[in-house]
N, C-alpha and C positions, 0 to 999 in steps of 0.2 A: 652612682659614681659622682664625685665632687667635678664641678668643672675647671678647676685645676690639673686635676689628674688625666682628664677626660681631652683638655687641652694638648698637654704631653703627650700624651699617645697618638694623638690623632697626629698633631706638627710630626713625632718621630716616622710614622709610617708614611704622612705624606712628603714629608722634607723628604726623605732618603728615596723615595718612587720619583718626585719630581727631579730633584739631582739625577739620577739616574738616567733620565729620561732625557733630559735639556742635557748631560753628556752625548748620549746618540744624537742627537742632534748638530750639537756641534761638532761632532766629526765624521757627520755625513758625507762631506763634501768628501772623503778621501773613496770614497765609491767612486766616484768619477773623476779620484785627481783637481776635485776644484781649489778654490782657497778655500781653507779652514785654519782657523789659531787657535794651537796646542793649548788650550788649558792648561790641562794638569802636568805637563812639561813647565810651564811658565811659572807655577802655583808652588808646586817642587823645588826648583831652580832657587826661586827667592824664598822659600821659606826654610831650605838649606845653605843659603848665601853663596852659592855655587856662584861663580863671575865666566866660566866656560862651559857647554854644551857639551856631551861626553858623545862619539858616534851616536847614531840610533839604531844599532843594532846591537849595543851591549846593553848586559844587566845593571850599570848604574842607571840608564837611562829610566827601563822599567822601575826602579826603586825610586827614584823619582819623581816617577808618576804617580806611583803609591804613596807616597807623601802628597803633591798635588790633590790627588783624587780622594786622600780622607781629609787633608780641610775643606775640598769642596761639598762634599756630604757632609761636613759638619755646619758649614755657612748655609745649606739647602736646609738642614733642621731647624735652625737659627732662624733664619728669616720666614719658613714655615708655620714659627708663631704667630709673628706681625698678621700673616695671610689669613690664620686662625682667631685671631681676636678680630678682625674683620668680618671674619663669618658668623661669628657669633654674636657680632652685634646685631647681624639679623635672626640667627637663628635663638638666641634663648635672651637677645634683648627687647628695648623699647619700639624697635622699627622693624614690623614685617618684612620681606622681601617682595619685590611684585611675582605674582606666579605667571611662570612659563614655562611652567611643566610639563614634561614631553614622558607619557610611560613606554618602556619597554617592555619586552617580553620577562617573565623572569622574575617580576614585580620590584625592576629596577626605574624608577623616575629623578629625570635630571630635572630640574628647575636649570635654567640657561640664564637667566638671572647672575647667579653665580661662576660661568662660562665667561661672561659675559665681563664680569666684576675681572676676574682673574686676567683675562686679557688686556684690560686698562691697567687694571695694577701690574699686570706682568712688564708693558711696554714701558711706565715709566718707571719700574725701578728699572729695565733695563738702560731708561735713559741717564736713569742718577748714576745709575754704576758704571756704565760707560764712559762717560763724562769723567767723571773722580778714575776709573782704573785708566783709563789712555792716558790721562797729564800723566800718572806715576808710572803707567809703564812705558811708555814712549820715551820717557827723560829720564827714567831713573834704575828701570830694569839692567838686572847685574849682565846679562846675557843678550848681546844686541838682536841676536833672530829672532827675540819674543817683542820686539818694536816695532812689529807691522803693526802700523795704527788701521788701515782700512779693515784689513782681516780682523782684527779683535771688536773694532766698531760692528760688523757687519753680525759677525758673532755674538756678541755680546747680547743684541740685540734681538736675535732671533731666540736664544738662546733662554733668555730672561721672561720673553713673553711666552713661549711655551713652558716654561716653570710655572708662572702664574696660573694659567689653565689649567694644568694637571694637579698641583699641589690645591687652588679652588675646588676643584672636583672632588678631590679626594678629602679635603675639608666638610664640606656640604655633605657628602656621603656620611663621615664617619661619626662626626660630632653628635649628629640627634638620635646615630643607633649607640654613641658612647652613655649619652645625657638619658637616652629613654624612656 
């Protein structure tokens, strides 16, 4: 398989697992009523140009979040590349990884190497993202309930490095049984 192709696959299954994934997260907190910020309400909102909040108990709301919720599986494949060309610089380029390889049963082995990677790379994109989304949503969002800056900082944050992890892992996994 070309590693273009092998790329693609990998970013799409791991982008749309990590998005996924970093969504339950971020709206964990409604288990216990904490603070959490609506994502895919906020994401929806402005990318329908909506300037009001419809209840949250109708169906525009829901259709909203479905708008929300597939650019954010689209931006989680998107940026699943970057994670992927990362991986592969260790995996099928000039620079080994250091091993810290852990087998499981199953004859599944992680190298944490890449855990590792993902968590750094997760925290600072979460730091650039936050950074650039709070000036614009704080000041500029059409709908003033989606300008809690703490909440979306807080989320954003948490959010972004658990992406990195998952979407890492899922990288390191798929790429050298794509490449072969």
């Amino acid at each position: 398989m070309s590693l273009l192709l092998a790329l693609f696959l990998s970013s799409v299954l791991a982008g749309l697992v990590g998005a996924g994934i970093t969504i339950l997260f971020l709206y964990l907190p409604l288990l216990w009523r904490g603070v959490y910020y609506d994502t895919l309400g906020a994401l929806g909102t402005a990318a329908l140009s909506r300037t009001s909040m419809p209840s949250q108990n109708s169906e525009e709301m829901a259709r909203i979040r479905v708008v929300g919720g597939i650019f954010y599986l689209g931006g989680g494949v998107l940026f699943a590349v970057f994670y992927g060309l990362v991986a592969l610089i260790f995996i099928a380029g000039p620079f080994p990884p250091p091993d810290y390889t852990v087998a499981f049963g199953g004859g599944l082995e992680i190298n944490f190497w890449y855990l590792l990677l993902g968590l750094v790379g997760g925290f600072g994109h979460g730091i650039f993202v936050t950074l650039i989304t709070s000036f614009i949503v704080v000041e500029f969002h059409p709908v003033q309930a989606y300008r809690d800056e703490f909440s979306l900082v807080l989320s954003y944050l948490i959010g972004h490095t658990v992406y990195g992890v998952v979407v890492m892992f899922f990288q390191s996994q798929l790429l050298p049984l794509l490449l072969g």
